[in-house]
N, C-alpha and C positions, 0 to 999 in steps of 0.2 A: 550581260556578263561583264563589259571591260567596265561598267560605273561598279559593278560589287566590286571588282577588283580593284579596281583605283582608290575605292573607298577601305581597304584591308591594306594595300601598299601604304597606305596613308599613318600606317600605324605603325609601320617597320621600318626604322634606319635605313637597314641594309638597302631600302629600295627608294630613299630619299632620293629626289631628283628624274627618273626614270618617267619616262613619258610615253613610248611608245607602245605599240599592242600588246595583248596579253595571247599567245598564242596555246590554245588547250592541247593538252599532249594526252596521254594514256592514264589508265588506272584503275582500278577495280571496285576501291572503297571509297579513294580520295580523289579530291580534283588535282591536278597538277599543270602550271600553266610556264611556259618560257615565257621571261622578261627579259629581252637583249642577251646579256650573258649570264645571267641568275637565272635561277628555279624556285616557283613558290609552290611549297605543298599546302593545299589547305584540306585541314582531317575531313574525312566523310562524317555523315549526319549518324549517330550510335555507338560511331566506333571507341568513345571514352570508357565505355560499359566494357570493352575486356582487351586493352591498349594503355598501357603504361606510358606516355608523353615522356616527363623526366630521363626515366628508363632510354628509351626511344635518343633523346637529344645526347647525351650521356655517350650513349654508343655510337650514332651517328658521328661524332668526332674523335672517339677511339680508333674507329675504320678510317677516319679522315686521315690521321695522324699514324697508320698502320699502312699507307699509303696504296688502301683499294676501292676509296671512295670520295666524291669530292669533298670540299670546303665547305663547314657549316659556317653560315653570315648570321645566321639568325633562328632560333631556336625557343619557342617560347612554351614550357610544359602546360602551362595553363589552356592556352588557348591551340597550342598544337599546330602553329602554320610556323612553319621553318623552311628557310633561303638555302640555297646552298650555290656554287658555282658548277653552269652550263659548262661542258663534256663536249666539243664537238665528235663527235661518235655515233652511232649504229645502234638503235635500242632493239636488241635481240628479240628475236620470237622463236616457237618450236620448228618451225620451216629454218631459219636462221640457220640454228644450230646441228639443223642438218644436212644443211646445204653448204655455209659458207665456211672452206679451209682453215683448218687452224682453232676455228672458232671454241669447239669442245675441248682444246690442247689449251688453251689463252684462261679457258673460266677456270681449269682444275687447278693450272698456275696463279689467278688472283683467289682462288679459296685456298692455297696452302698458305700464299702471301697472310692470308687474315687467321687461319690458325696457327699459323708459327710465329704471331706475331709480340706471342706475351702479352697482350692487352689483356684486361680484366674486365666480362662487362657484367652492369651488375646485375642481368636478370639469370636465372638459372633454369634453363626450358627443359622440362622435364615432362617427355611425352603422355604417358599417363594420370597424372597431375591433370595434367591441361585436359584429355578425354572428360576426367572427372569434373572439371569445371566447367566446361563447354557443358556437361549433360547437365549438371547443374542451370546452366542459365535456360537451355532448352524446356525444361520441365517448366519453364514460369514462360513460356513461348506457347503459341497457337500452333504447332508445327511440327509432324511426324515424324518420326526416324523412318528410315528405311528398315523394312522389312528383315531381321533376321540381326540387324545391328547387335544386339546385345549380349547376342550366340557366337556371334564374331570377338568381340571383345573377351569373351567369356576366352575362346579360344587363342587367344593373344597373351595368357597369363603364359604360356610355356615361353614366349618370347620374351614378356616381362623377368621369366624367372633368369633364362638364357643369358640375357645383359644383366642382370643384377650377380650372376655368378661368374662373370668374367666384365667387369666395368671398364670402359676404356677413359683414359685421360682427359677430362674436359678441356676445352679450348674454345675460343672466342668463334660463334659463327654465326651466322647468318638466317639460318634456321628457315626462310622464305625465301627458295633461290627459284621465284618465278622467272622465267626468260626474259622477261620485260623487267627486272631488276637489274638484267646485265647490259654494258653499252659498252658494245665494241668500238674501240679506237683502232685499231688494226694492228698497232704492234702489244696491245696489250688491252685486257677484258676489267672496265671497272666495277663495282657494284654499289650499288641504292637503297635505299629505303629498307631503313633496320627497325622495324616495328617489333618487330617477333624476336629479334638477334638474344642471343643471352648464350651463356656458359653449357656448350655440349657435346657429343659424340660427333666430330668430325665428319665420319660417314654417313649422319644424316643432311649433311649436305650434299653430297656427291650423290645419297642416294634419290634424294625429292628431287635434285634436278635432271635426272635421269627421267624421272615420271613427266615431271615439267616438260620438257623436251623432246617428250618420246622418243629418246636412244635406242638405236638397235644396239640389239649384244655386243656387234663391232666396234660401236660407240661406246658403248660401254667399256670396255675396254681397252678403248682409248680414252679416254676418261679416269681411269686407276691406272693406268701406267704413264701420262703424263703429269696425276698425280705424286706419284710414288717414285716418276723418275725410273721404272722398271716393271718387274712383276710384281704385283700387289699381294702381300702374305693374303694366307686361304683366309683367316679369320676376318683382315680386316674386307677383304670380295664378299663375305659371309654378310656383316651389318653391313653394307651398302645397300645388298639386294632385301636385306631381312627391310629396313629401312622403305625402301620402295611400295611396301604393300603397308608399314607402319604410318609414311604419312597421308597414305588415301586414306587408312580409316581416321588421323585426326580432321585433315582438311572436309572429311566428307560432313561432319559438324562446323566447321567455319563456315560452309556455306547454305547449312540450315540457319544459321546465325543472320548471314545476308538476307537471305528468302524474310524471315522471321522482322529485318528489318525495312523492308523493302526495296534493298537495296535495285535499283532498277537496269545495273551494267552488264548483267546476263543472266539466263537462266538457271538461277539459282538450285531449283530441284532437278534439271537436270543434271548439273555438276555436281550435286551433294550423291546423286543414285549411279551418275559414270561410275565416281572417286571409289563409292561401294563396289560396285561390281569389280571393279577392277583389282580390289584389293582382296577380293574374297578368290577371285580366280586366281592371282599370284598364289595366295596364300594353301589355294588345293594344290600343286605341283608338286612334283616329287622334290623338282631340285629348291624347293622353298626348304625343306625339312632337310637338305642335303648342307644348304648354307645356315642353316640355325645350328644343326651341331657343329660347324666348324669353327662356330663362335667360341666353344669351349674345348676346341683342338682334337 
């Protein structure tokens, strides 16, 4: 592992001079390694097939320069390994953010920090789009849906219709706010790795990290009102939770994607059948249908 690496630092300024270890840290698709005070991402093995690089590098210094992300040193769309400056910080997990004070109060405040920041990024994540793509790449895959997916989706057009008859303001986000994207410094929460970032519905952030994290209600709600600085209007509590059950049914195709690639960092079918079930049982509740109409008041 440190001769690959030494041999890929070899090819990046940013990390001209640098001699010592390459320490392996977390990540799902990609390798991620500390070099003294730098970070090197290097892309997982597939992920060019539905990962925009450009896109990717582009944003990654829009959030730098929106000031909820560190410093890009090096950014290369071709080849996909980008530097950026070490955080000494706390890389979140769902135990974290349910444990450690503040913590849920710190992320709502660096996601309002990166929607109200005016940046422009240029991707525009547009949930159904993307279903239709992922199913797309699936069909040319060796690799099941889950059982009943398609009756699910079928059922989801009342939610497509829901937000297309009341559209909220796009804004710069984040759109993959895994736990491990967040790094607590303690007086304030940064964020990482914008693969997925593009132009969206704000409360799909709030609401995937809610999933992310397994928030109780409590947290939840502390969550929209240190967002909001208050009580959160019904409509926008409404897409946060509609949200919640919209991105298990996308992510439950990201991770047939992994399966499909073999991605070897976890068990793939299990996470793609959790994310399902999960989203189907949201999705029977009464108070699901309670927060879909109060999208349109």
């Amino acid at each position: 592992m440190q001769d690959d690496i030494r041999s890929i630092s070899a090819t990046i300024p940013a990390l001209a001079g640098h001699e010592g270890p390459a320490v392996r840290l977390g990540g799902l698709t990609n390798r991620v390694y500390r070099l003294g005070d730098l970070i090197l991402r290097v892309p997982g093995d597939g992920t060019a097939a539905y990962i925009n690089r450009a896109h990717e590098a582009d944003t990654a210094r829009l959030a730098a320069a929106a000031g909820v992300s560190p410093q890009v040193l090096h950014a290369d769309p071709a080849t996909g390994l980008m530097v950026t400056r070490h955080i000494a910080s706390v890389t979140m997990t769902p135990a974290g953010f349910r444990s450690i004070p503040g913590a849920v109060e710190r992320a709502a405040q660096a996601l309002r920090r990166l929607h109200g920041s005016g940046a422009t990024f240029p991707f525009r994540f547009e949930l159904f789009a993307m279903i239709d793509d992922y199913l797309a790449l699936l069909a040319t895959r060796a690799v099941a849906l889950p059982a009943g997916y398609h009756a699910v989706v079928a059922d989801a057009q009342a939610v497509r219709a829901a937000l297309a008859a009341a559209p909220a303001p796009l804004v710069p986000c984040h759109c993959d706010p895994l736990c491990e994207n967040f790094l607590d410094a303690g007086d304030r929460m940064w964020i990482v790795d914008w693969e997925y970032a593009g132009m969206n519905d704000p409360m799909w952030d709030l609401g995937d990290l809610s999933v992310e994290a397994g928030l109780s209600p409590d947290q939840d709600t502390a969550l929209l009102r240190a967002y909001f600085s208050g009580e959160p209007p019904a409509a926008e509590h409404g897409r946060m939770v509609i949200y919640k059950a919209m991105c298990d049914l996308l992510w439950t195709l990201w991770g047939l994607i992994q399966l499909s690639d073999g991605n070897p960092a976890d068990d793939f079918r299990a996470y793609a059948d959790g994310r399902f079930a999960r989203c189907k049982a949201l999705m029977a509740t009464s108070g699901f249908a309670r927060h879909l109409a109060a999208i349109n008041g």
